[in-house]
BAFI-3210 file (N, C-alpha, C; in Angstrom, 3 decimals, decimal comma, padded with zeros to 6 digits):
// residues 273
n [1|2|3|4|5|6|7|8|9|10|11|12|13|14|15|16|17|18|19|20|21|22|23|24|25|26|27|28|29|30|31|32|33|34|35|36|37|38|39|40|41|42|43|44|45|46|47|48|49|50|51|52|53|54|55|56|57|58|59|60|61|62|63|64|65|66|67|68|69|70|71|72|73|74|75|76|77|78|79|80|81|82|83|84|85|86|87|88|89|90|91|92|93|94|95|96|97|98|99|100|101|102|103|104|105|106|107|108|109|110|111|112|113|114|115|116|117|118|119|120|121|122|123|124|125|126|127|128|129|130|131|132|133|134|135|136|137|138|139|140|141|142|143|144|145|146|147|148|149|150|151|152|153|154|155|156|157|158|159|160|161|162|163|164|165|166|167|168|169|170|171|172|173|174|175|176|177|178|179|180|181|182|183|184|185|186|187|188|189|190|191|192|193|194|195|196|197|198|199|200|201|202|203|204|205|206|207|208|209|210|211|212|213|214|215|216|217|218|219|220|221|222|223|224|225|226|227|228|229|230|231|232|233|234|235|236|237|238|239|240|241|242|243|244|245|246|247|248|249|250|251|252|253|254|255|256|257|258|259|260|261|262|263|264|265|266|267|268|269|270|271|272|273]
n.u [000,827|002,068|003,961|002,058|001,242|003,675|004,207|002,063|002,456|004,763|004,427|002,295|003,952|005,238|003,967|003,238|005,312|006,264|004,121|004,732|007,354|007,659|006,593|008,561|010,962|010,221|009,975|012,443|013,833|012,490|013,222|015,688|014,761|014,939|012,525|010,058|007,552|006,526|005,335|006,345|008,889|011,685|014,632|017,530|018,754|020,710|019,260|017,630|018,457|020,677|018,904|017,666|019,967|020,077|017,929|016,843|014,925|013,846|016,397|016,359|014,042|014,784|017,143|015,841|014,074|016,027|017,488|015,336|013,824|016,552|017,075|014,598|014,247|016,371|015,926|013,522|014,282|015,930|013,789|011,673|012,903|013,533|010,879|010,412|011,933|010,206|007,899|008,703|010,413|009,787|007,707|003,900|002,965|001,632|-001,243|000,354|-001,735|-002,507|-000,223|000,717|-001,736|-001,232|001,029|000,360|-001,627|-000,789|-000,117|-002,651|-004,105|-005,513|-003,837|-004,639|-006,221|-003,982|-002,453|-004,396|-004,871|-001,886|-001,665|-003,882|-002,729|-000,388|-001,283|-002,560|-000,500|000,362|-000,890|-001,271|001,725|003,580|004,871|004,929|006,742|006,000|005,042|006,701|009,980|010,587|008,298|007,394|009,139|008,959|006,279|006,432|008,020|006,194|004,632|006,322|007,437|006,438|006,293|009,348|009,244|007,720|009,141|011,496|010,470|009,738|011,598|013,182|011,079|011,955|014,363|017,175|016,708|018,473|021,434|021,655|020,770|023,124|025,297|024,840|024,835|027,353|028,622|028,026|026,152|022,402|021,990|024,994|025,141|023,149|024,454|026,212|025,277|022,733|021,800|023,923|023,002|020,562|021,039|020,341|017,942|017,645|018,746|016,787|014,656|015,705|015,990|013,274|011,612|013,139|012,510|009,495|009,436|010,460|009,035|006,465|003,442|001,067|000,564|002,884|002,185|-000,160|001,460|003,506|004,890|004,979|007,527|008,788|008,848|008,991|010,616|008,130|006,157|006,532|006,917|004,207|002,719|004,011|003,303|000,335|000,026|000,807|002,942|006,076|009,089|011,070|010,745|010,576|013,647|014,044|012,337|014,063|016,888|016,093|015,289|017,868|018,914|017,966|018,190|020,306|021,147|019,307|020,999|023,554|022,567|021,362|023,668|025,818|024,122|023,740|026,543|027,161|025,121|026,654|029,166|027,661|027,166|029,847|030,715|029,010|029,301]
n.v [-001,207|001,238|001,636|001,586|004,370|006,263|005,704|006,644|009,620|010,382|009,931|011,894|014,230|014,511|014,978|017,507|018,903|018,889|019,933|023,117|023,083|022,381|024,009|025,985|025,016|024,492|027,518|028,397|026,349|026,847|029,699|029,682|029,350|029,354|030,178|033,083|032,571|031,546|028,939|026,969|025,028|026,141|025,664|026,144|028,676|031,609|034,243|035,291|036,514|037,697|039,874|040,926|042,432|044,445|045,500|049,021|049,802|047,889|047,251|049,662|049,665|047,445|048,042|050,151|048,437|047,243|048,771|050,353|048,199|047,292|049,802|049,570|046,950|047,206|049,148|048,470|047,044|047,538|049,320|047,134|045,288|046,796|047,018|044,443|043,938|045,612|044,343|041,921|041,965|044,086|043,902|044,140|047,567|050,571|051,296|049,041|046,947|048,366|048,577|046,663|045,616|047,507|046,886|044,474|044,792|045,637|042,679|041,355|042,745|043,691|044,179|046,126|047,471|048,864|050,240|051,783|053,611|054,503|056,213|058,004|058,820|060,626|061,996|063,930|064,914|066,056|068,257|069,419|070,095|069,839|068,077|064,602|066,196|064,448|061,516|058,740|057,227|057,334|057,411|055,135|053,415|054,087|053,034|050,523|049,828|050,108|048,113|045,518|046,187|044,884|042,354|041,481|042,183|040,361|038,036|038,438|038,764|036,518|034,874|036,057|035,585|032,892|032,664|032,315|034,099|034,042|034,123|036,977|038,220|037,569|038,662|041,339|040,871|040,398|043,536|044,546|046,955|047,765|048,489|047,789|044,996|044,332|044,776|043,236|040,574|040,370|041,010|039,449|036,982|036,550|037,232|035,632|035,719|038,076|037,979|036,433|037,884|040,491|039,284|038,288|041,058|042,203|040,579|040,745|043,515|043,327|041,809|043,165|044,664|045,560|047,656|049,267|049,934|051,560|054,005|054,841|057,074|059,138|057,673|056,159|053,010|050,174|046,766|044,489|046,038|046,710|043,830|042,992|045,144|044,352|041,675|041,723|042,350|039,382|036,729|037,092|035,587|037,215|037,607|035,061|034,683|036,735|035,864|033,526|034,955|036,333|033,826|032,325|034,362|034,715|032,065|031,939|033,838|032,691|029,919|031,223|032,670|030,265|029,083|030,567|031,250|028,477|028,051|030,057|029,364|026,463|027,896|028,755|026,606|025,823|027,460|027,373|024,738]
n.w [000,000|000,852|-000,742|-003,509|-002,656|-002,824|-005,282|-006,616|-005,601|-006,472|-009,033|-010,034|-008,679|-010,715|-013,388|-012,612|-012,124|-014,713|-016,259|-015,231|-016,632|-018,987|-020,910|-020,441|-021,200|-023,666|-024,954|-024,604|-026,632|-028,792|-029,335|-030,624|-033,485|-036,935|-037,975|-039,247|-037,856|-035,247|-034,307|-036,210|-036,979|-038,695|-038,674|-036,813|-035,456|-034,818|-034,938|-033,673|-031,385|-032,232|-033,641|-031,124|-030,163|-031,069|-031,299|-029,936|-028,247|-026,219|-025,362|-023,639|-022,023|-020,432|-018,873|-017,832|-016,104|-014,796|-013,075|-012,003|-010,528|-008,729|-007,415|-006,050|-004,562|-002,928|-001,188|-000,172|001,119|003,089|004,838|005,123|006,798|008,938|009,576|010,146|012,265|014,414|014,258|015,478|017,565|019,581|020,597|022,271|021,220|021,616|019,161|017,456|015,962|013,910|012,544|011,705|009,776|008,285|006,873|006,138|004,819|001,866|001,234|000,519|-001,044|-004,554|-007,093|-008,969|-007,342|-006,357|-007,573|-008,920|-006,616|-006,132|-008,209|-007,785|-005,763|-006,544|-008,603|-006,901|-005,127|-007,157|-007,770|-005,084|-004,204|-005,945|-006,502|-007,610|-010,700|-013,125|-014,125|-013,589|-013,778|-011,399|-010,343|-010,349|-009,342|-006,009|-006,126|-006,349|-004,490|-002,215|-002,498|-002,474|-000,127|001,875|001,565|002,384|004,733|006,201|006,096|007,205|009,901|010,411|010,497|012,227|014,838|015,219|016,042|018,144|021,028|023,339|022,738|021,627|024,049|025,665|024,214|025,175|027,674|028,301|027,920|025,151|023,243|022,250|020,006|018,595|019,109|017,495|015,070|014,566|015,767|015,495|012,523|011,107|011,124|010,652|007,703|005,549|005,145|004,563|002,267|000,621|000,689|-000,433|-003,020|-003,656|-003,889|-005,711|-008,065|-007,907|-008,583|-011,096|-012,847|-012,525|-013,891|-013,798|-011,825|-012,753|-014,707|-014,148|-012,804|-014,764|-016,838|-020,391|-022,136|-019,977|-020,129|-018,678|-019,072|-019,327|-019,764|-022,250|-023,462|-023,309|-024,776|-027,205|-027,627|-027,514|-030,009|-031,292|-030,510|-031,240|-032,547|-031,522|-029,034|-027,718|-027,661|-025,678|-023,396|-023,133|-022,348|-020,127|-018,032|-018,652|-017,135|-014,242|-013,419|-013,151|-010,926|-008,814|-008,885|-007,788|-005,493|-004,017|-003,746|-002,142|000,041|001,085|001,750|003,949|005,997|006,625|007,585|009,924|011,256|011,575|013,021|015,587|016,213]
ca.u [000,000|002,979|004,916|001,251|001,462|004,633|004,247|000,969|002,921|005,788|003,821|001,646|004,904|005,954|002,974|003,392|006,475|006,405|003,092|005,460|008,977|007,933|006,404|009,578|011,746|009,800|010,461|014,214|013,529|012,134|013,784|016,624|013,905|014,658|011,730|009,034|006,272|006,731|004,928|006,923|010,291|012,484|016,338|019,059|019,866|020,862|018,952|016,803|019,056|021,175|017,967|017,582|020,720|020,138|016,331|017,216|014,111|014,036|017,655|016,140|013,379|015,012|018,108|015,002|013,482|017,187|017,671|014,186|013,898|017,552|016,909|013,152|014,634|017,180|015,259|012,621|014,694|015,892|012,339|011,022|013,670|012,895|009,139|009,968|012,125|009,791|006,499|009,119|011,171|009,285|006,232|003,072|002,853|000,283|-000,896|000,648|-002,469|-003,004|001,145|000,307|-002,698|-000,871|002,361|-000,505|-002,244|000,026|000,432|-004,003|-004,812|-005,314|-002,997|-005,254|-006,336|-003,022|-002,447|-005,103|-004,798|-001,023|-002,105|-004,588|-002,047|000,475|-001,903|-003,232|000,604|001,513|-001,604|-000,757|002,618|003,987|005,957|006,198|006,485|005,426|004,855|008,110|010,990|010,119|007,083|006,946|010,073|007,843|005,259|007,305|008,422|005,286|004,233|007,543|008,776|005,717|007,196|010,604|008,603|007,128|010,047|012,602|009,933|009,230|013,152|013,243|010,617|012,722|016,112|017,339|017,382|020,014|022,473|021,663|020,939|024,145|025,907|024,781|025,896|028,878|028,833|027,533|025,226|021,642|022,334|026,168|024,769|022,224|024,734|027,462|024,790|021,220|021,527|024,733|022,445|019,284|021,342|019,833|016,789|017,671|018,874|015,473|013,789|016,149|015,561|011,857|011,832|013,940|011,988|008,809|009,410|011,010|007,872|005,216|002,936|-000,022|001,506|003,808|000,972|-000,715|002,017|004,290|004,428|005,240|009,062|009,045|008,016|009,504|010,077|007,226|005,057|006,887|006,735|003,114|002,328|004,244|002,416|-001,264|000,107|000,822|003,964|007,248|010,438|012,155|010,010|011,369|014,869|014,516|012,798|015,915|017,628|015,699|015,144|019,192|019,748|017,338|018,600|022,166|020,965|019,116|021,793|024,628|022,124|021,674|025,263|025,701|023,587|024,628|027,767|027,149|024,920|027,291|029,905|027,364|027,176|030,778|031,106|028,068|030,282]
ca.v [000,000|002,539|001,652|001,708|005,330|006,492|005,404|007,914|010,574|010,585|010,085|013,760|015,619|014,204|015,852|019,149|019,945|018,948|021,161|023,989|023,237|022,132|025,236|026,962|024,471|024,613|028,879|027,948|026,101|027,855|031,139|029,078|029,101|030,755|031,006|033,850|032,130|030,345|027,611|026,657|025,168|026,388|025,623|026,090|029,868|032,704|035,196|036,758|037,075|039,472|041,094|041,666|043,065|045,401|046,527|049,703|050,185|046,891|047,478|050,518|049,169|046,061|048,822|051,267|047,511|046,555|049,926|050,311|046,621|046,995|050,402|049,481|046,159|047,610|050,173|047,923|045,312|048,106|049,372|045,878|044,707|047,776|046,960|042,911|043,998|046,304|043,577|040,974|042,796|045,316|043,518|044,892|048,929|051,375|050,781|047,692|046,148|049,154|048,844|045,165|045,986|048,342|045,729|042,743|045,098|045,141|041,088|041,038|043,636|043,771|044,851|046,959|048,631|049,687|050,770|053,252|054,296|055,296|056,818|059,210|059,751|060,885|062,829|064,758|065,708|067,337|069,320|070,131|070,579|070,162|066,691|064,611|066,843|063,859|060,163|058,003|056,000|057,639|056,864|053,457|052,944|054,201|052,426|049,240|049,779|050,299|046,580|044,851|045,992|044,079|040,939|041,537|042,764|039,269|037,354|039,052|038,885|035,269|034,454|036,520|034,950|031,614|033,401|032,197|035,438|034,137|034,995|038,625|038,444|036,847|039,673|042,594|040,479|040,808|044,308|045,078|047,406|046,838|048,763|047,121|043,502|043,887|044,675|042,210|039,272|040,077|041,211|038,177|035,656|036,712|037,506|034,386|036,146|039,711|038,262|036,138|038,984|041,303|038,681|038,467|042,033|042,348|039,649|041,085|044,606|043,114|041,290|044,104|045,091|046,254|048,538|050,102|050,537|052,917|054,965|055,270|058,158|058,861|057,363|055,334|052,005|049,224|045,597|043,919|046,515|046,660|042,622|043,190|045,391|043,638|040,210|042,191|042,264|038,375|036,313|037,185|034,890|037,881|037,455|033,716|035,174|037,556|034,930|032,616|035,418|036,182|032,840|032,455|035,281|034,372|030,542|032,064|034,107|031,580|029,468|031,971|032,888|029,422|028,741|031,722|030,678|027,034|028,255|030,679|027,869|025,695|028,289|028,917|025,008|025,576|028,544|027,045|023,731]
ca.w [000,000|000,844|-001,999|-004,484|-002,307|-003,409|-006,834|-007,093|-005,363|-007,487|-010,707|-009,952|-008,797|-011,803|-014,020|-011,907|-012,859|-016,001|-016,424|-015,146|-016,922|-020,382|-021,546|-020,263|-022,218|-025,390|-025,353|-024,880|-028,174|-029,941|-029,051|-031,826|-034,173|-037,723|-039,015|-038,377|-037,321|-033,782|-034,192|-037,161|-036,719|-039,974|-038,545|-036,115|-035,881|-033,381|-036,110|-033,666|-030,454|-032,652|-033,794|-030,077|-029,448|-031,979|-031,068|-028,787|-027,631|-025,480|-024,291|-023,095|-021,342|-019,518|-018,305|-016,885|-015,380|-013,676|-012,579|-010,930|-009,334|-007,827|-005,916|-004,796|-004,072|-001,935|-000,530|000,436|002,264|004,482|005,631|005,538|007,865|010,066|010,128|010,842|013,822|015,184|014,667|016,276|018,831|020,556|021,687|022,463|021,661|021,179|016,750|016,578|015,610|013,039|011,788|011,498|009,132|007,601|006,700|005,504|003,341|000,369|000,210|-000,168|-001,730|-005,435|-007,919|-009,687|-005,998|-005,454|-008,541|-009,059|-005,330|-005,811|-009,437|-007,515|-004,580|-007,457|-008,807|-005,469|-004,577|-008,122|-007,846|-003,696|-003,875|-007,611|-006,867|-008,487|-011,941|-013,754|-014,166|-014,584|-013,380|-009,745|-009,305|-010,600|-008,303|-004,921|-006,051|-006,226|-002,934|-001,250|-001,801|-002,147|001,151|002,760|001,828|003,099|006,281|006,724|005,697|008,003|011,127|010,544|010,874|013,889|015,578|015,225|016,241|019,640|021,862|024,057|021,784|021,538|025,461|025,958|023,802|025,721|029,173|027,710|027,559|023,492|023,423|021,592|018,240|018,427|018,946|016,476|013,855|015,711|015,679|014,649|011,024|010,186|011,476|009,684|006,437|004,592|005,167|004,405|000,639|-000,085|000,625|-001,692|-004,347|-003,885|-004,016|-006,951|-008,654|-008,480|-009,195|-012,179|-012,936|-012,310|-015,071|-013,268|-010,620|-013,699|-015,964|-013,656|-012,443|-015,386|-017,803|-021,614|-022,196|-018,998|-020,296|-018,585|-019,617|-019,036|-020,280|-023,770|-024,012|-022,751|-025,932|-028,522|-027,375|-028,123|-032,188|-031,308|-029,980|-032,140|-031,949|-030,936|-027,806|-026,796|-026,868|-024,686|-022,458|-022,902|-021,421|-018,788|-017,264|-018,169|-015,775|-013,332|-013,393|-012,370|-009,667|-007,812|-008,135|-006,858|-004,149|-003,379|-003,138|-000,860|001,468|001,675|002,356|005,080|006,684|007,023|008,416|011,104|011,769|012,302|014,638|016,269|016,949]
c.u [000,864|003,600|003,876|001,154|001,866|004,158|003,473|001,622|003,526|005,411|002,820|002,936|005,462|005,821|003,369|004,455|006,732|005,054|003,815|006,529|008,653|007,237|007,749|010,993|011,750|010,158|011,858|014,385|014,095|012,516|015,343|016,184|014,320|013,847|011,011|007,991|006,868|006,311|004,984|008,358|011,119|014,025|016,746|019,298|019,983|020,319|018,792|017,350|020,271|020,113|017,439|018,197|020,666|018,685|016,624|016,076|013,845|015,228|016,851|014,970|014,065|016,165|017,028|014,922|014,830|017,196|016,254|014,356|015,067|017,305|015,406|013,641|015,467|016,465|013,465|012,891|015,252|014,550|011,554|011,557|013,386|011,692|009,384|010,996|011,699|008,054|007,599|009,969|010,115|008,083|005,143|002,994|001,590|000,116|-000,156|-000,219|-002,580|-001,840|000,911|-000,198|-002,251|000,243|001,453|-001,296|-002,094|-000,400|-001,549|-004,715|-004,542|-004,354|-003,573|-005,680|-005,253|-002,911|-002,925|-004,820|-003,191|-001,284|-002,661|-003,796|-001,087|-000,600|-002,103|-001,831|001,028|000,380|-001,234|000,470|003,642|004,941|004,863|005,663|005,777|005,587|006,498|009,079|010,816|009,524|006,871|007,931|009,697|006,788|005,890|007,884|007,449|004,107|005,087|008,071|007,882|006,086|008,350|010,162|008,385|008,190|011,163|011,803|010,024|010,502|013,833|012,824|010,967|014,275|015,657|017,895|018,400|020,919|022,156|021,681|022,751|025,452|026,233|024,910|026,942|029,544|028,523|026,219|023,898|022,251|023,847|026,233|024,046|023,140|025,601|026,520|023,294|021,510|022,822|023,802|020,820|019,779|020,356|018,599|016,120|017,898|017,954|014,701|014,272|015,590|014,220|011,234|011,886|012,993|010,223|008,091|009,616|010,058|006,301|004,916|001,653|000,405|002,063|002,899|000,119|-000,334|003,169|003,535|005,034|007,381|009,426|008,294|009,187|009,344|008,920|006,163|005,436|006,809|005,116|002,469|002,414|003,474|000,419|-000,853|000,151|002,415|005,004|008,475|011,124|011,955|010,778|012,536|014,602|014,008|013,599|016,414|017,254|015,317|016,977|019,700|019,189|017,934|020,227|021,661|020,247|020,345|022,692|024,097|022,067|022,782|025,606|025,265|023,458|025,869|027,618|026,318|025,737|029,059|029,259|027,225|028,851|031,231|030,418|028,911|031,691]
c.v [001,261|002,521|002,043|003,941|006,234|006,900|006,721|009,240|010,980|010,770|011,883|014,544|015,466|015,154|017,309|019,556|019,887|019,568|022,171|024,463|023,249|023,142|025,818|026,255|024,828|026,499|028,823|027,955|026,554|029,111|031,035|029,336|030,200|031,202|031,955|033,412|031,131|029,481|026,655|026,228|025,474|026,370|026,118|027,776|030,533|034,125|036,554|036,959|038,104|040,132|041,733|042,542|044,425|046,385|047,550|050,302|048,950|046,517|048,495|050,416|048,152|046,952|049,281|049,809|047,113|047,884|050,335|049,066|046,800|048,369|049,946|047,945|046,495|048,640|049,274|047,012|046,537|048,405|048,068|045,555|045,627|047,011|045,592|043,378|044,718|045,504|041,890|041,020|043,729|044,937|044,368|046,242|049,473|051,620|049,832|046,894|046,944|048,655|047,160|045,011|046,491|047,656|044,851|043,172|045,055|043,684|040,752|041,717|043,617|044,647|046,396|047,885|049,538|050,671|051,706|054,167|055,123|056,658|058,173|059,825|060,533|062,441|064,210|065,588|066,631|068,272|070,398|071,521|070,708|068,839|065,818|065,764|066,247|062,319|059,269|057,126|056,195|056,906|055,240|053,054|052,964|053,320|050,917|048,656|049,733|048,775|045,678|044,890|045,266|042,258|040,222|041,798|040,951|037,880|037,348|038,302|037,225|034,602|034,845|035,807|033,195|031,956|032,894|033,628|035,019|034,582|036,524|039,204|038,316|037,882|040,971|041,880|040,788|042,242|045,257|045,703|047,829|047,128|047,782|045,641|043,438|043,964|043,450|040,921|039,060|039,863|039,676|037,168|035,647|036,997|036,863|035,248|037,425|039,474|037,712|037,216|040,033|040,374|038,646|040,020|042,150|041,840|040,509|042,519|044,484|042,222|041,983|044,298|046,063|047,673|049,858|050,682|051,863|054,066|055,262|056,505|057,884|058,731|056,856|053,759|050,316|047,665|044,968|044,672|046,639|044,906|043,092|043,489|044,977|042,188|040,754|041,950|040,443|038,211|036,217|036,449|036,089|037,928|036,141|033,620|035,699|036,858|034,147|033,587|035,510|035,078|032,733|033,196|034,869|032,963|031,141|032,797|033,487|030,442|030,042|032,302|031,607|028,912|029,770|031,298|029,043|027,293|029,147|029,929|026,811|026,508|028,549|027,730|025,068|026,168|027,739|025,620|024,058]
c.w [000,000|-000,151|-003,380|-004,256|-003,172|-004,865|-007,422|-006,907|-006,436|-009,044|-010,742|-009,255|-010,319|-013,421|-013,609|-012,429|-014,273|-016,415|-016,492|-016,418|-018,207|-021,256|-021,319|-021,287|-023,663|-025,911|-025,600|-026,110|-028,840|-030,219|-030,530|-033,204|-035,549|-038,263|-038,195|-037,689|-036,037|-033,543|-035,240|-037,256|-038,777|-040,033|-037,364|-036,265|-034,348|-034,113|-034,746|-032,060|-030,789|-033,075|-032,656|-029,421|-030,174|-032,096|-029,839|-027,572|-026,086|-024,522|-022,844|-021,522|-020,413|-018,856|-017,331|-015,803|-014,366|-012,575|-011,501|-009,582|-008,244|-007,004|-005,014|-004,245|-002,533|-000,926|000,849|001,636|003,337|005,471|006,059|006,719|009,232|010,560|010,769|012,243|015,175|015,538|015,768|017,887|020,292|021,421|021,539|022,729|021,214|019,679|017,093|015,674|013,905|011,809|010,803|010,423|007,853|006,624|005,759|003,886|002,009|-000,169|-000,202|-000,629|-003,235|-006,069|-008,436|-008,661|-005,874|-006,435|-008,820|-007,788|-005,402|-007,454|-008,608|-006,397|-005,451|-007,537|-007,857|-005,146|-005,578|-007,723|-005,984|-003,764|-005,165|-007,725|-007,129|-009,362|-012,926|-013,334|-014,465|-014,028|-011,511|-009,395|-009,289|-009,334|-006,668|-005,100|-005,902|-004,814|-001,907|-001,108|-001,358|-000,514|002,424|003,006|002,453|004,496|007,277|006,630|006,750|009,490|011,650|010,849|012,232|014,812|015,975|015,744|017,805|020,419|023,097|023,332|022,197|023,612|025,740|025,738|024,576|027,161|029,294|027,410|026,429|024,454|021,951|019,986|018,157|017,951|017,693|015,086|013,618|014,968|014,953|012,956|010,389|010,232|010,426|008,423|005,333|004,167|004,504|002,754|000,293|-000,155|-000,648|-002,948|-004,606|-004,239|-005,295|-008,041|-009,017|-008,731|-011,240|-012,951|-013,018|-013,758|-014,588|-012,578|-011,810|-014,722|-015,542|-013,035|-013,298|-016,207|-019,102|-021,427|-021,004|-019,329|-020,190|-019,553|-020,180|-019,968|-021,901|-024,044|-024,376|-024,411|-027,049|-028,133|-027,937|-029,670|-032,213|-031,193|-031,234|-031,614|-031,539|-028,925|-027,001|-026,448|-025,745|-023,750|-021,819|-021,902|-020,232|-017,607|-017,080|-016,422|-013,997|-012,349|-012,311|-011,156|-008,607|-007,390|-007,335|-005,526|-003,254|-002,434|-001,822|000,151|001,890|002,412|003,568|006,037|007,449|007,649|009,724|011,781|012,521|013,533|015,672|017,383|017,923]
res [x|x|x|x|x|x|x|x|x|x|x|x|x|x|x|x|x|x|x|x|x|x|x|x|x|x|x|x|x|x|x|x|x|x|x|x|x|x|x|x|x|x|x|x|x|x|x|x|x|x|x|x|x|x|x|x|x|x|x|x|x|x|x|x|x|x|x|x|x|x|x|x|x|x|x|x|x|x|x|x|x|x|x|x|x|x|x|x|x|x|x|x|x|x|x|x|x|x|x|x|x|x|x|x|x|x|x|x|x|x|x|x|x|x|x|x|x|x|x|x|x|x|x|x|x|x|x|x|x|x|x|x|x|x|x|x|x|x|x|x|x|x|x|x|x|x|x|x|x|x|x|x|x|x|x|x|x|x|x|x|x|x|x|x|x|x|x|x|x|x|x|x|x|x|x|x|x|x|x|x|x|x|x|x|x|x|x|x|x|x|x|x|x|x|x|x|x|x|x|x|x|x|x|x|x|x|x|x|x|x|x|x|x|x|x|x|x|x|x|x|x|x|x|x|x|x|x|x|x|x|x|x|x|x|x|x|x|x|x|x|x|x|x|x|x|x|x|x|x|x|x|x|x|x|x|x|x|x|x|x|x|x|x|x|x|x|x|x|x|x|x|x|x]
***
């Protein structure tokens, strides 16, 4: 019976990922593909990953998309990390319940809510006060930040709340004092935590379409939203390159992050010993 088990198990993860993977294979492909039509194989080429390197409008876009993602990324994992050591640390204060509220809202609230909501807060301040001036790599970048850094919030807290506070007690016995320890022992020990979060971050700033659609302006048109449009005319092999790449890149930074944090893992196994 455990082994007829098994068998079922293994045969539906089996399906699942291959549901997942083999669309992502077949773009690989086909991204080779010379002919025009994509659901046509016509040869072996690299035609249309030089016709990508050579479309400047798409450089242009995926530069604005790195360049956004990596400061609201970064920007987010600091405040996040703030907010998870102030819902894990501090205990019961006066608004917590509200800050709490305030932290959760992002990860269930619709896209399209936020979206219009930072659209009309945009709006409301040029007319106030005259910022922004316009629509554009700003705002999308605030706006990016103002869900993203809820994730890093909940990510950070949840690693905390598993952190052995002897240690940090133990520190300031010793003399450290709290800010000292926390840089001393909190933040190395939660690192792991502090770069999933950057990457999740990163990831789905660099992923937004909704969010960017309602707070960009004219000549701010990230990634996503330039695939986005050329996919309405219908799916062009120049399209499955630039997937190739982007899973490429993606593929390497999970692994390097992986590795990273295997390895610092297993140096804390050793200090620890």
């Amino acid at each position: 019976m455990n082994r007829q088990r098994s068998t079922f198990l293994i045969t539906i993860l089996c399906f699942g990922y291959a549901f997942l993977y083999i669309p992502i294979v077949m773009v690989v492909i086909y991204s080779f593909n010379d002919s025009r039509i994509v659901s046509v194989w016509g040869g072996f080429s690299f035609r249309w990953y030089l016709q990508l390197l050579e479309n400047r409008q798409i450089i242009e876009a995926a530069l604005l998309s790195l360049r956004i993602a990596f400061v609201s990324a970064t920007v987010a994992t600091a405040l996040g990390t703030l907010a998870g050591l102030a819902l894990a640390r501090m205990g019961r204060f006066r608004g917590r319940i509200l800050f709490t509220g305030m932290i959760a809202a992002p990860l269930v609230m619709p896209e399209v809510i936020t979206g219009l909501s930072l659209l009309l807060l945009f709006v409301s301040l040029q007319d106030l006060v005259g910022w922004p001036g316009g629509r554009g790599a700003a705002t999308i970048t605030i706006g990016h930040i103002t869900f993203s850094m809820a994730y890093v919030a909940v990510i950070v807290q949840s690693r905390l709340m598993s952190l052995d506070e002897s240690l940090q007690e133990a520190a300031m016995d010793l003399g450290g004092r709290p800010f000292r320890v926390t840089l001393d022992i909190t933040l190395p020990i939660i690192a792991p935590a502090l770069l999933s979060g950057w990457l999740l971050a990163f990831t789905l700033s660099l992923d937004d379409l909704v969010i960017a659609s309602f707070v960009s302006g004219p000549g701010a048109s990230t990634l996503p939203m330039w695939i986005f449009s050329k996919i309405r005319l219908g799916v062009t092999p120049d399209i499955n390159a630039l997937a190739t790449v982007i899973i490429t890149i993606v593929s390497l930074g999970v692994v390097i992050a992986g590795w990273l944090m295997f390895r610092q893992e297993k140096q804390r196994q050793r200090d620890v010993q």
